[in-house]
VOKE-258304 format. One record per residue (C-alpha): residue number from 1; x, y, z. Coordinates in steps of 0.1 Angstrom, whole numbers, plus 2048, in hexadecimal, padded with zeros to 3 digits. Example, Ala and Ser with C-alpha at 12.3 -4.5 7.8 and 13.67 -1.06 7.14 Angstrom:
! residues 2
 pos   x   y   z
   1 87B 7D3 84E
   2 889 7F5 847
! end
This chain:
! residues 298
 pos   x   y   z
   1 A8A 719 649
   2 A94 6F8 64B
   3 A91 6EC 670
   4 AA2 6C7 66D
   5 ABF 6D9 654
   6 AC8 6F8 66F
   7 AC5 6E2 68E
   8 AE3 6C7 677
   9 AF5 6E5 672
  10 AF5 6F3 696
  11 B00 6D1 6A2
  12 B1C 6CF 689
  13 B28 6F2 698
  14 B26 6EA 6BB
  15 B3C 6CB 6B0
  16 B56 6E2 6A1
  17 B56 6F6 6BE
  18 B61 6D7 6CE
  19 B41 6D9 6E9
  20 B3A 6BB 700
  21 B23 69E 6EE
  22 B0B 6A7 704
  23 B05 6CA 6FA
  24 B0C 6C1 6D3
  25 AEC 6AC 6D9
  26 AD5 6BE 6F5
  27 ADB 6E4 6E5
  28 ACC 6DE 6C3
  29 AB1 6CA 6CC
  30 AA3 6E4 6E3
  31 AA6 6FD 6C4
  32 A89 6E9 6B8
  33 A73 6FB 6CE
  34 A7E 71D 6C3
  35 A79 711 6A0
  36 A5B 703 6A4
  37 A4F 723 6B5
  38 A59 738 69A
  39 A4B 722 682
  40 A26 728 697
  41 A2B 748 694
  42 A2F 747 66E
  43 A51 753 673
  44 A63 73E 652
  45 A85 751 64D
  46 A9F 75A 666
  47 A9E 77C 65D
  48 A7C 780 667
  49 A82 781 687
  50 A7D 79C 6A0
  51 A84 7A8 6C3
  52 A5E 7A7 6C9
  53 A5D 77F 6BA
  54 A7E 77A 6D1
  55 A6C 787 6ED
  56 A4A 772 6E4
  57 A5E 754 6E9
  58 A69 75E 707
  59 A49 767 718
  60 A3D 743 703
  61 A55 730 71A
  62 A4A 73D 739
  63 A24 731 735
  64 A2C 711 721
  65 A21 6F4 736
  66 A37 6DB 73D
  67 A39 6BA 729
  68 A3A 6A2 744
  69 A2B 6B4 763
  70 A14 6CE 76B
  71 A1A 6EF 76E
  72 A2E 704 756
  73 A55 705 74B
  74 A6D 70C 76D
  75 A80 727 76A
  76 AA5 716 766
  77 A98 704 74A
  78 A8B 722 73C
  79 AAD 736 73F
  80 AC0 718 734
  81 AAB 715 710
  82 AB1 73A 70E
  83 AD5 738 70F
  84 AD0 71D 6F9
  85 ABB 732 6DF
  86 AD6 750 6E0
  87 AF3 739 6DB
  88 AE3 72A 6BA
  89 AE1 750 6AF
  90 B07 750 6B4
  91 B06 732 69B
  92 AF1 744 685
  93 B02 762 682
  94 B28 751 67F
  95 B1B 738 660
  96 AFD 74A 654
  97 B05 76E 657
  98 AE4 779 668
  99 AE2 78B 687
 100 AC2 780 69C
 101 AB6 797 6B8
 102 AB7 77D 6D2
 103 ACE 78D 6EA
 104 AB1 79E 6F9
 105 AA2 780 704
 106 AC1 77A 71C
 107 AC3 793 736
 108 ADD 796 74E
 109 AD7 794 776
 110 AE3 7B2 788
 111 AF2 798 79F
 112 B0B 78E 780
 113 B17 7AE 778
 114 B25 7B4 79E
 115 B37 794 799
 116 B5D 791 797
 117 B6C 774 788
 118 B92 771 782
 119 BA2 765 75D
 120 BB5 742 75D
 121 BD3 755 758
 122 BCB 766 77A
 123 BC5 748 78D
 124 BE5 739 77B
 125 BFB 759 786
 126 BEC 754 7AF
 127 BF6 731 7AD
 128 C1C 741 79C
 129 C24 759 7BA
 130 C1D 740 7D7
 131 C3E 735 7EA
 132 C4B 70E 7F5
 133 C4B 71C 818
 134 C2F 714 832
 135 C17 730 828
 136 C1D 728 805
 137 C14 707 807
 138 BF3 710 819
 139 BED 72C 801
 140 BEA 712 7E7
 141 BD3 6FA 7F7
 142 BBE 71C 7FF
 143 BBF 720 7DA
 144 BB1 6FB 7D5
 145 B98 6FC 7F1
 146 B8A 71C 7E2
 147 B8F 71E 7BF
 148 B95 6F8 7B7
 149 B7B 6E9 7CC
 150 B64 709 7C9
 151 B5B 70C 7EE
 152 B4C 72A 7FE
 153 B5F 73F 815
 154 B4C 72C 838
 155 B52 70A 828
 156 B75 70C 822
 157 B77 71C 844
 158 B66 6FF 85A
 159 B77 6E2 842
 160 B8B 6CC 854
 161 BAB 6B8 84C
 162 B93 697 850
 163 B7C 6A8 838
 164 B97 6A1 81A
 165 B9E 67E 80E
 166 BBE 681 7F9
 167 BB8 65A 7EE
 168 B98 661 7DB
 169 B9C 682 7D4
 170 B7B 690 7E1
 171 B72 6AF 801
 172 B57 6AC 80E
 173 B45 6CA 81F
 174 B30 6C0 83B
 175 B1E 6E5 83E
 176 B1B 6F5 826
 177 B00 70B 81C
 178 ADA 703 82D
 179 AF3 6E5 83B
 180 AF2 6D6 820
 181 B0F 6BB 81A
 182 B21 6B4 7FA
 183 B3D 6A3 7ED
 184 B54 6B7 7D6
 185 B73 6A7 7BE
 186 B8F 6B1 7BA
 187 BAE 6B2 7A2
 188 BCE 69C 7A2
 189 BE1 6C0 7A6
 190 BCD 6CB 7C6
 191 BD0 6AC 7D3
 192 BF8 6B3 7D3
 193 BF5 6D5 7E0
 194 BE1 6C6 7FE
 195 BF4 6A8 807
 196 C15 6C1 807
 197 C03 6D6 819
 198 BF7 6BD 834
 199 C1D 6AE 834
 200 C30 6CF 83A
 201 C21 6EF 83A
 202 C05 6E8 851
 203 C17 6D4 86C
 204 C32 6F1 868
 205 C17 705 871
 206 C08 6F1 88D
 207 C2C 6F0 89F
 208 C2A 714 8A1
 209 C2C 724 8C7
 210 C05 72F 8C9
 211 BFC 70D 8B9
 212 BD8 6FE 8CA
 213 BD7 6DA 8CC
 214 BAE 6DF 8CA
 215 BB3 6E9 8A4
 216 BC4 6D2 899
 217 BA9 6C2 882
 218 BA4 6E2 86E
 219 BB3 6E0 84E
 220 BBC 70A 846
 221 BD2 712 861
 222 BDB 730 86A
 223 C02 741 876
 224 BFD 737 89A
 225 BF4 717 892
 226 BCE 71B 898
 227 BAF 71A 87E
 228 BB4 733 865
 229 B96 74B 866
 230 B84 755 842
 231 B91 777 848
 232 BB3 769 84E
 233 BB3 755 82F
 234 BA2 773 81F
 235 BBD 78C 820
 236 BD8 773 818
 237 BC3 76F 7F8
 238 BC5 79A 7F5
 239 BEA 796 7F6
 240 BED 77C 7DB
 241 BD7 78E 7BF
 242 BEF 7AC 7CB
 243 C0F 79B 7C7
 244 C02 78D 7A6
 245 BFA 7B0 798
 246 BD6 7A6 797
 247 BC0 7CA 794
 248 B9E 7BC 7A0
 249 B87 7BB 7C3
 250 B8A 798 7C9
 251 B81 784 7EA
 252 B7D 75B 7EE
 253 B5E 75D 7DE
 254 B6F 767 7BD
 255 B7D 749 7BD
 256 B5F 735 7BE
 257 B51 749 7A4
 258 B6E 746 78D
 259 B6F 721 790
 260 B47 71F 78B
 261 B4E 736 768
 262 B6C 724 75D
 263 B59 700 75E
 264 B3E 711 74C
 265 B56 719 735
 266 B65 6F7 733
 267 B3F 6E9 728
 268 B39 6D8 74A
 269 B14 6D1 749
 270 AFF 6F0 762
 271 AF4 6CF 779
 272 B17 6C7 783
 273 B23 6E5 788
 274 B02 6EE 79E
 275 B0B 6CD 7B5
 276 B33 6D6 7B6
 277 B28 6F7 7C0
 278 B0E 6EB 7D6
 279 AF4 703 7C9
 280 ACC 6F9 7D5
 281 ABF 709 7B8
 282 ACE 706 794
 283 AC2 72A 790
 284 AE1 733 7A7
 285 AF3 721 792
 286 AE6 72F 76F
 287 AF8 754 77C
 288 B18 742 768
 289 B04 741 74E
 290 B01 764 74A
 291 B24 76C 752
 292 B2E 758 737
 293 B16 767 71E
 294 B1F 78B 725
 295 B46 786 721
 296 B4B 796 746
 297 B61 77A 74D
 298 B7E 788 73E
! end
């Protein structure tokens, strides 16, 4: 088994697969520590590998110690090689033919498989079926505060119309969660939605008879003019995906979740989309990662 030779090869695939240059590079070399493993193990042909080898290296990676600190491998880093290790057996399989046992080495969490994440098709028919009038206008920025800009359901709720600057193209959310703050992008697209939005639909809004002067700096607002609750925002969202025909359990969370998948999808690297998620632990984020993996996406 020619290490230099397979990891050439894997690269060249990645490439054709049009991955990011960061991933054509990162992906094979951590292949080298599967290889070399296997090679330890006196494990010379691909077809020579087992469930029990797959599950050697797995249990291997969780006592290795770490290169350049003490202690062992964390366990982000350990999924991520993983991932790594079963996505080369896709490369293997499509070029060479051989099926390695490796899925086993991936498990999913129970936490993935409750998770609902809506197609781009799905997102694209929500965005179809909003109207021009007020609500429609703040439907759509509801779409880009949750889905584009990936907020939770409390973020979105407390963000405020000063929290938004159109200019630069960046939210930022002052709590989120543990309080944390962060500072989210977002697209030239959104940024239209919102600055119709802030033009028309919400003053429309605002001049309504119940309107409070003392909420004026939220940015979701709701019929009567005030700050439109996450429950109120909520079911508007249950009345889109049922206008749109769309047969699934969804809440504002599913849209935070889509958005997470759909960058995965799109090759972001796992660090950026931990920070635009504004995730503590990449481990949160790494749920994607399983999504992705088991096709539930769909």
């Amino acid at each position: 088994m020619n290490q230099e030779y397979l990891q050439e090869s894997y690269a060249e695939w990645l490439q054709a697969l049009g991955y990011s240059e960061s991933v054509i590079y990162y992906y094979p070399k951590q292949i080298r520590e599967f290889s070399s493993f296997l090679e330890a193990n006196n494990i010379h042909q691909l077809e020579s590998i087992t469930e029990e080898i797959a599950l050697a290296y797995k249990a291997h990676l969780t006592t290795r110690n770490h290169q350049r600190r003490k202690g062992t491998l964390s366990v982000s880093y350990q999924n991520k090689n993983l991932g790594i290790v079963k996505n080369f057996g896709k490369f293997i399989k499509e070029i060479y033919g051989i099926v390695l046992p490796l899925a086993i080495i991936i498990q999913e969490k129970e936490v993935a498989k409750n998770i609902v994440v809506l197609t781009l098709q799905e997102i694209k028919q929500l965005y179809q079926i909003t109207k021009t009038d007020a609500l429609g206008q703040r439907d759509r920025a509801m779409l880009g505060i949750y889905y584009g800009c990936g907020l939770r359901r409390s973020e979105g709720e407390q963000l405020n119309v000063a929290d938004i600057n159109l200019n630069e193209k960046l939210l930022l959310v002052k709590k989120g969660k543990n309080n944390k703050e962060r500072i989210v992008p977002f697209t030239e697209n959104i940024k239209n939605d919102f600055s119709n939005y802030l033009d028309y639909g919400r003053k429309q809004l605002l001049n309504s008879l119940w309107s409070n002067n003392n909420q004026h700096e939220s940015f979701l607002v709701s019929r009567k003019g005030r700050r439109a609750s996450a429950g109120n925002i909520y079911a508007r969202l249950k009345k889109l995906a049922l206008i749109a025909n769309i047969d699934k359990t969804i809440g504002l969370h599913t849209l935070r979740h889509s958005i997470a998948t759909h960058l995965l999808q799109q090759e972001m690297e796992l660090e950026s989309i931990q920070y635009f998620l504004g995730h503590s632990s990449l481990e949160s984020t790494q749920i994607y990662t399983h999504l992705t993996m088991s096709g539930d996406n769909n």
